[in-house]
DSSP file (Angstrom, degrees, kcal/mol; ACC not computed):
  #  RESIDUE AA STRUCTURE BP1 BP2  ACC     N-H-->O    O-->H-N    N-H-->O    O-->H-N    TCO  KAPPA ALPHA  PHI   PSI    X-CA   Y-CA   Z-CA
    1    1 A X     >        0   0    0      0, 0.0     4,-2.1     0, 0.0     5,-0.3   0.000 360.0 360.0 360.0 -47.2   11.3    4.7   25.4
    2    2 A X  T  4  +     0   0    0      2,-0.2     4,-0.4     1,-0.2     3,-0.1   0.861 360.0  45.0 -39.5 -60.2    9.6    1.0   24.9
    3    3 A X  T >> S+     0   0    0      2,-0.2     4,-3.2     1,-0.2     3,-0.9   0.874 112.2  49.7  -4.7 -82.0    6.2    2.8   26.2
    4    4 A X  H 3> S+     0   0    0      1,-0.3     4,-1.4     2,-0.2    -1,-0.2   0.787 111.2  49.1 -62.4 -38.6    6.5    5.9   24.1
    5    5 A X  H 3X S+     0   0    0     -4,-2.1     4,-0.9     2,-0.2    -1,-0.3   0.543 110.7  51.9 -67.3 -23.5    7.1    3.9   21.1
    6    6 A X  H <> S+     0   0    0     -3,-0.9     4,-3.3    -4,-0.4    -2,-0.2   0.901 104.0  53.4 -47.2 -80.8    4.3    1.9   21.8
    7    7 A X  H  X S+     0   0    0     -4,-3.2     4,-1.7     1,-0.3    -2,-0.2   0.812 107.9  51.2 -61.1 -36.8    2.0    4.5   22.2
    8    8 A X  H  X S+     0   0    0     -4,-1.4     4,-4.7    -5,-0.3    -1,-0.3   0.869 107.4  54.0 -60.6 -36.7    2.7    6.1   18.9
    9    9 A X  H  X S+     0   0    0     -4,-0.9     4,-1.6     2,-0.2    -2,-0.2   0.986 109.2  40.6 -35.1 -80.9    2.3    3.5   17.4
   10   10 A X  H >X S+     0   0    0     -4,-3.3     3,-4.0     1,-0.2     4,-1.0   0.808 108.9  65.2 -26.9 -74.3   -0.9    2.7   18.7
   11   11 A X  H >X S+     0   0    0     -4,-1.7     3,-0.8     1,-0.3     4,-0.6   0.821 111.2  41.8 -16.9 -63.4   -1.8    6.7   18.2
   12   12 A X  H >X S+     0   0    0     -4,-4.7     4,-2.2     1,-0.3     3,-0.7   0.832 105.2  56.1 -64.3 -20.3   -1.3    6.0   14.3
   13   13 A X  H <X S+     0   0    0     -3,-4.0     4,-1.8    -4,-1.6    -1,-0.3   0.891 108.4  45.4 -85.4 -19.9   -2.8    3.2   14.0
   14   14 A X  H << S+     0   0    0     -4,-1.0    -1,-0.3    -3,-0.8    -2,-0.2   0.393 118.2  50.8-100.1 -10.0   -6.3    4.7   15.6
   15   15 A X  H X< S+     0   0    0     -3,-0.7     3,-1.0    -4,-0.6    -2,-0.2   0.854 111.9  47.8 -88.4 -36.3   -5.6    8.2   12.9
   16   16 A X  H >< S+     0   0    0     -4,-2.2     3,-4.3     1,-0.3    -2,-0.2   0.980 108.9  49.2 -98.2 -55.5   -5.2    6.0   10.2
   17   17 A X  T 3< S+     0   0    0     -4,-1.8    -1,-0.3     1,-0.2    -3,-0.1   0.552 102.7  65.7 -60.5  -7.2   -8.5    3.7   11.0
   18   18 A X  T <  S+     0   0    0     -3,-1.0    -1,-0.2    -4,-0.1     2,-0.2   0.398  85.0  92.5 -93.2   9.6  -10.6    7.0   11.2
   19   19 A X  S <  S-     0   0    0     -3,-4.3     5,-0.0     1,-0.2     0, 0.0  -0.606  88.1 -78.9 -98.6 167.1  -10.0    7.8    7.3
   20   20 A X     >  -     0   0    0     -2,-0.2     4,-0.9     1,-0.1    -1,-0.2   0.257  22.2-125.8 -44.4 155.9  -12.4    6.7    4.7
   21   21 A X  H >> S+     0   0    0      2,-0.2     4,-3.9     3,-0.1     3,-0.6   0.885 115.0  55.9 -58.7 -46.8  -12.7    3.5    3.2
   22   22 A X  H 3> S+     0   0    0      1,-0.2     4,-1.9     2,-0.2    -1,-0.1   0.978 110.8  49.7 -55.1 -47.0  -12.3    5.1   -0.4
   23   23 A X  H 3> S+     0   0    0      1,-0.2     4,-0.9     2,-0.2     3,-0.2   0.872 102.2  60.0 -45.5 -40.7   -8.8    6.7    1.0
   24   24 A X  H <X S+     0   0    0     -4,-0.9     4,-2.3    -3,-0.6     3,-0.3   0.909 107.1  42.9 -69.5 -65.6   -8.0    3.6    2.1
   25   25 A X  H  < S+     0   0    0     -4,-3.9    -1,-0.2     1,-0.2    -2,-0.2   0.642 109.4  61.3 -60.6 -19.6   -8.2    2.2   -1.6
   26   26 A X  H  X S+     0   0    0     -4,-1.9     4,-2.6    -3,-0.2    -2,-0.2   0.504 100.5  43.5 -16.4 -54.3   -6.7    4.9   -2.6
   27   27 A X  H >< S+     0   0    0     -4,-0.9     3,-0.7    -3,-0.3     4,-0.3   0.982 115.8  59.2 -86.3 -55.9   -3.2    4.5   -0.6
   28   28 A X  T >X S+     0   0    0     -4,-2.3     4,-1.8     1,-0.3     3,-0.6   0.608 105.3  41.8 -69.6 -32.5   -3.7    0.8   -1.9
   29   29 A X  H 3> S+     0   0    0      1,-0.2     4,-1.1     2,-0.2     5,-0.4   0.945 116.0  51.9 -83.4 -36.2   -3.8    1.7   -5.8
   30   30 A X  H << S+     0   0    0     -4,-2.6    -2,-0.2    -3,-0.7    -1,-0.2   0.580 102.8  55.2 -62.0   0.1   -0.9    4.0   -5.0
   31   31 A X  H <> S+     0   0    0     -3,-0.6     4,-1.2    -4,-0.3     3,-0.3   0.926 109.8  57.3 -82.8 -60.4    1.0    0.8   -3.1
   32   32 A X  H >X S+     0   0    0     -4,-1.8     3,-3.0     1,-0.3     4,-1.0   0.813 108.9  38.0 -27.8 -88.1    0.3   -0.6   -6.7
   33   33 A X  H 3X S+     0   0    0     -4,-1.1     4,-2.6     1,-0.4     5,-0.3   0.710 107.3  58.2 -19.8 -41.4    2.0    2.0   -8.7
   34   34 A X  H 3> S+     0   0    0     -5,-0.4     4,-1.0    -3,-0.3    -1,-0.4   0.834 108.2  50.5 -94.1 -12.0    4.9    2.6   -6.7
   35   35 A X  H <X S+     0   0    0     -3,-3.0     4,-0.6    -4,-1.2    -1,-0.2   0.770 112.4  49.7 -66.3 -28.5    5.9   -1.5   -7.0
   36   36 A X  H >X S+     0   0    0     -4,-1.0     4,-3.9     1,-0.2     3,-2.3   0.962 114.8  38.7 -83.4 -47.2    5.5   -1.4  -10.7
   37   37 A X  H 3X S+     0   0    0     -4,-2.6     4,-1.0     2,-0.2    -1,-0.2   0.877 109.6  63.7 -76.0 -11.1    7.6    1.6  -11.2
   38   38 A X  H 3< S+     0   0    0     -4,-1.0    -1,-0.2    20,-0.3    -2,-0.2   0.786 117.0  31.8 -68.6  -2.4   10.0    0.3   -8.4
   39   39 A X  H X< S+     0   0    0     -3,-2.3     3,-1.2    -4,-0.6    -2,-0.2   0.711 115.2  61.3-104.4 -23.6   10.6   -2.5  -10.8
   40   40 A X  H >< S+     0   0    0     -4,-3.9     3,-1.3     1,-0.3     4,-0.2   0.649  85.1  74.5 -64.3 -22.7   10.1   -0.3  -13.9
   41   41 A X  G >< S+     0   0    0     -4,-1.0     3,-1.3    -5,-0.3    -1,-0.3   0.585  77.1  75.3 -78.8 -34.4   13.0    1.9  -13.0
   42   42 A X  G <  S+     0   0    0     -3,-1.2    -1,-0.2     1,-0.3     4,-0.2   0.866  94.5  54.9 -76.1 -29.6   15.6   -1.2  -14.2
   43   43 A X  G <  S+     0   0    0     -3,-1.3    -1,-0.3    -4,-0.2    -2,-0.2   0.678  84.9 106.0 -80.4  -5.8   14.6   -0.1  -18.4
   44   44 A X  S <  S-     0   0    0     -3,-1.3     2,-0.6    -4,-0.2     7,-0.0  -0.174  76.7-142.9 -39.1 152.9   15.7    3.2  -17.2
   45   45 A X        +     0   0    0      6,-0.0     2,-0.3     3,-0.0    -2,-0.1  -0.881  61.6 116.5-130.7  96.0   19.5    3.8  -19.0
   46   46 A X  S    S-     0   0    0     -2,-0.6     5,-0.2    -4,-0.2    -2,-0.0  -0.900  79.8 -70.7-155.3 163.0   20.9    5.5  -16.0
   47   47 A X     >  -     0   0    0     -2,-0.3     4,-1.6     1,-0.1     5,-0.2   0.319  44.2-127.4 -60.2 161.9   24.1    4.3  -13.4
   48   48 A X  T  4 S+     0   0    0      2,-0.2    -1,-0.1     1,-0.2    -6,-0.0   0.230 111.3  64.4-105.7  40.0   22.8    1.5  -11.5
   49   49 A X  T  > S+     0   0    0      3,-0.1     4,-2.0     2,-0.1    -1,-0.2   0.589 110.3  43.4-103.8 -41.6   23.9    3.4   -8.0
   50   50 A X  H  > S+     0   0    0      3,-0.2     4,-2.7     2,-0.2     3,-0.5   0.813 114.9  46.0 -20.8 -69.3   21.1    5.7   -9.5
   51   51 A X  H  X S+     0   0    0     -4,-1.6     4,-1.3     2,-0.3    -1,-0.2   0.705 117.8  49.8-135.7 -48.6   18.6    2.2  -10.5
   52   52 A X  H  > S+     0   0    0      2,-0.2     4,-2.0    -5,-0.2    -1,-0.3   0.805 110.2  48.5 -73.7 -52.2   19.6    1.1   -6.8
   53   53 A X  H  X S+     0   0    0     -4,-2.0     4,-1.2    -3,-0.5    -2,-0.3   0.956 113.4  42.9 -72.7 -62.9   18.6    4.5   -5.2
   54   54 A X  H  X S+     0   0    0     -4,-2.7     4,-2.0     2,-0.2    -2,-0.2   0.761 111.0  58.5 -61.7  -6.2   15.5    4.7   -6.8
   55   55 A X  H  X S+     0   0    0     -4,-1.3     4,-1.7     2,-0.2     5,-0.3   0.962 111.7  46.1 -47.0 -60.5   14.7    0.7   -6.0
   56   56 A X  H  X S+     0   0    0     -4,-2.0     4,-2.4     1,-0.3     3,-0.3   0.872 114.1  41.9 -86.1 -46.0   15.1    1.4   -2.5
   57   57 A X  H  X S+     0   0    0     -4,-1.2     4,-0.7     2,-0.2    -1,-0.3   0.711 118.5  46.8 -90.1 -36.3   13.2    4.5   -2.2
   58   58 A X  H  < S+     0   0    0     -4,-2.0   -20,-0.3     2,-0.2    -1,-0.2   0.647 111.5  47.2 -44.0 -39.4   10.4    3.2   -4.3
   59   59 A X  H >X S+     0   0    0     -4,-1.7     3,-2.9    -3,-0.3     4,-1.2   0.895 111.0  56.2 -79.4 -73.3   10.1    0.0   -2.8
   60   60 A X  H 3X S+     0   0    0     -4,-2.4     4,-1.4    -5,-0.3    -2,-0.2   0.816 113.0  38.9 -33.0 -37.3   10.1    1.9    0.7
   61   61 A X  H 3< S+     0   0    0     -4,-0.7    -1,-0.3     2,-0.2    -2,-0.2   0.473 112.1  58.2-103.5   7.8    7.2    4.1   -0.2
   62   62 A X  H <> S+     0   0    0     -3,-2.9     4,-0.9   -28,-0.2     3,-0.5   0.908 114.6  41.7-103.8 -69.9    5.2    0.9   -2.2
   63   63 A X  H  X S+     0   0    0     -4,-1.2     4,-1.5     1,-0.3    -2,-0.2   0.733 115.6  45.1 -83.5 -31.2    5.5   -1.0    1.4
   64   64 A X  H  X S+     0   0    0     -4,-1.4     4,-1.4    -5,-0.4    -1,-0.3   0.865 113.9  52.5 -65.5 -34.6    4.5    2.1    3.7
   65   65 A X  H  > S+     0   0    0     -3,-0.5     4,-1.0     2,-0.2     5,-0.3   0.796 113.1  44.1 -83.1 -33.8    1.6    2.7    1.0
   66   66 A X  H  X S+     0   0    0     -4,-0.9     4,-5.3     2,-0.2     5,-0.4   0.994 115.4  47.4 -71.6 -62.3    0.5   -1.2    1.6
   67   67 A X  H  X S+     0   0    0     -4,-1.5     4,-1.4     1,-0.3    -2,-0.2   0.741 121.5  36.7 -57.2 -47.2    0.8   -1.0    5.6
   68   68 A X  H  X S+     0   0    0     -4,-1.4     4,-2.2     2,-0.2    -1,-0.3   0.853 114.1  50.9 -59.3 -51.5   -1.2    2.4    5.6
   69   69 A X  H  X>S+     0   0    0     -4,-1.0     4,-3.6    -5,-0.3     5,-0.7   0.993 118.1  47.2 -73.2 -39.0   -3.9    1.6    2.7
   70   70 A X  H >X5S+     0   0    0     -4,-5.3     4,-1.3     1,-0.3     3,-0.7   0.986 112.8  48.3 -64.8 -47.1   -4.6   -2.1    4.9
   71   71 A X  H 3<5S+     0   0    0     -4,-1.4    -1,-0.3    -5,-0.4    -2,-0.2   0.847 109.4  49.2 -62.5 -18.3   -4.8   -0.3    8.1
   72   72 A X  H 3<5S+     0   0    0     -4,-2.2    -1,-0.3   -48,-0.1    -2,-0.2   0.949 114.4  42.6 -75.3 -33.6   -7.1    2.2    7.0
   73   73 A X  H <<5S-     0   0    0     -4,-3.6     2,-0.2    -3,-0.7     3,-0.2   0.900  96.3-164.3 -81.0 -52.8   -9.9   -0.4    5.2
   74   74 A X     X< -     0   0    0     -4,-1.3     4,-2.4    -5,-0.7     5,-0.1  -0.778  42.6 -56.1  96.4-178.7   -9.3   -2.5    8.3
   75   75 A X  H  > S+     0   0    0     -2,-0.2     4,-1.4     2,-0.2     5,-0.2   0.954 139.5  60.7 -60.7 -57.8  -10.6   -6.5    8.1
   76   76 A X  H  > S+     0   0    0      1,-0.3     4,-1.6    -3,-0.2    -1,-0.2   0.780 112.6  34.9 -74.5 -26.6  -14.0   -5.3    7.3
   77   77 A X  H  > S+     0   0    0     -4,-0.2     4,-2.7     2,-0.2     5,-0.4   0.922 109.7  57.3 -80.2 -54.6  -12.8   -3.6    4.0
   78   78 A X  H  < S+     0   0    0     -4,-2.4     4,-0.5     1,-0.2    -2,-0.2   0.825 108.9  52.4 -55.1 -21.6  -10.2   -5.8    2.9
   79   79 A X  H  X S+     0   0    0     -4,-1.4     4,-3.2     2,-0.2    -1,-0.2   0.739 112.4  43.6 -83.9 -35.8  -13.1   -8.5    2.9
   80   80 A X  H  X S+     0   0    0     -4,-1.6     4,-1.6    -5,-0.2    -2,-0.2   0.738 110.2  54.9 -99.9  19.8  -15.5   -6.4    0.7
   81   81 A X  H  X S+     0   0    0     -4,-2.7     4,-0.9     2,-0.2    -1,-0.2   0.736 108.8  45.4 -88.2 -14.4  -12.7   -5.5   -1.4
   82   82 A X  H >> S+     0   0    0     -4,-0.5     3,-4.7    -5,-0.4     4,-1.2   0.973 116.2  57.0 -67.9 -58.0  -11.7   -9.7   -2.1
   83   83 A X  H >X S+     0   0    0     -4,-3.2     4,-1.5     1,-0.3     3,-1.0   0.858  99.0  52.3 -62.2 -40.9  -15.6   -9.7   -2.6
   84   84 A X  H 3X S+     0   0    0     -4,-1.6     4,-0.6     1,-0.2    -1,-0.3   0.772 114.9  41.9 -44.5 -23.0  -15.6   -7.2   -5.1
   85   85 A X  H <X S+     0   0    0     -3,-4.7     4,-2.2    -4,-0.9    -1,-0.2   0.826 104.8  57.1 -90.5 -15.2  -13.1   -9.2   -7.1
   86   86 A X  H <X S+     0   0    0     -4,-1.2     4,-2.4    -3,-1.0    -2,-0.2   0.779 112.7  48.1 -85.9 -37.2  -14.3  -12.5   -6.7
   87   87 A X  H >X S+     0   0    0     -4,-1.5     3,-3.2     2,-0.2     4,-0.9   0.796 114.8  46.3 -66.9 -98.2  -18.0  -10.8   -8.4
   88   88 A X  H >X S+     0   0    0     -4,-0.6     4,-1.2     1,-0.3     3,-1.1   0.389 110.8  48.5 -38.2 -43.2  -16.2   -9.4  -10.9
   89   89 A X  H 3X S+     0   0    0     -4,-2.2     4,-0.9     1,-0.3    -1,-0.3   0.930 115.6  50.8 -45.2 -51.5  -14.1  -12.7  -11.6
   90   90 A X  H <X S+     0   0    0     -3,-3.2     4,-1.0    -4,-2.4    -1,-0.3   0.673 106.1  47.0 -65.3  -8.1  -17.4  -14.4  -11.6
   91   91 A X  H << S+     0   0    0     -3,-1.1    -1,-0.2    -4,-0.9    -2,-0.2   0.755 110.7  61.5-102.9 -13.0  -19.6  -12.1  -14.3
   92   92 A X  H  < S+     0   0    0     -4,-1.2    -1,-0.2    -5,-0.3    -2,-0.2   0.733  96.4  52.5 -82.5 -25.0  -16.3  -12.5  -16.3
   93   93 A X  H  <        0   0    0     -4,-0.9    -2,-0.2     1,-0.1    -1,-0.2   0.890 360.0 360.0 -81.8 -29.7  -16.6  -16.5  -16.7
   94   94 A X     <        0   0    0     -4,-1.0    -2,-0.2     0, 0.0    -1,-0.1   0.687 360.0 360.0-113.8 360.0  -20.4  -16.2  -18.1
């Protein structure tokens, strides 16, 4: 069972690293979204087993979205997306 679980793993992580970079930035703005509306949910005026239920289910698909979007850019991506911010941070001070 240790083995098989393993090995799926592994399986996904090698589908997921053969999509695009741009996908990859993709599942990452959607990571975004789905943390602000798992906290946006609270101005909602509905029961808070309701507030609770979408939290959890939000939150859940915000952290799957993170864990997927990294593993698709991979190191080499995640580095030229810091660089992208760090230019843009820089053309913004002058």
């Amino acid at each position: 069972m240790r083995l098989w679980f393993k090995n799926t793993i592994d399986t996904i992580k090698l589908w997921l690293a053969k999509l695009s970079f741009r996908t990859g930035v993709v599942v990452l703005v959607f990571c975004v979204l789905f943390y602000l509306l798992s906290f946006a949910q609270a101005l909602l005026p509905i029961s808070a087993a309701a507030k609770t239920t979408l939290w959890v289910v939000l939150y859940g698909l915000a952290k799957t979205a993170q864990y997927a979007g990294l593993a698709i850019v991979g190191i080499e991506g995640w580095s030229r997306i810091k660089a992208w911010f760090k230019r843009r941070k820089s053309v913004e001070r002058v």
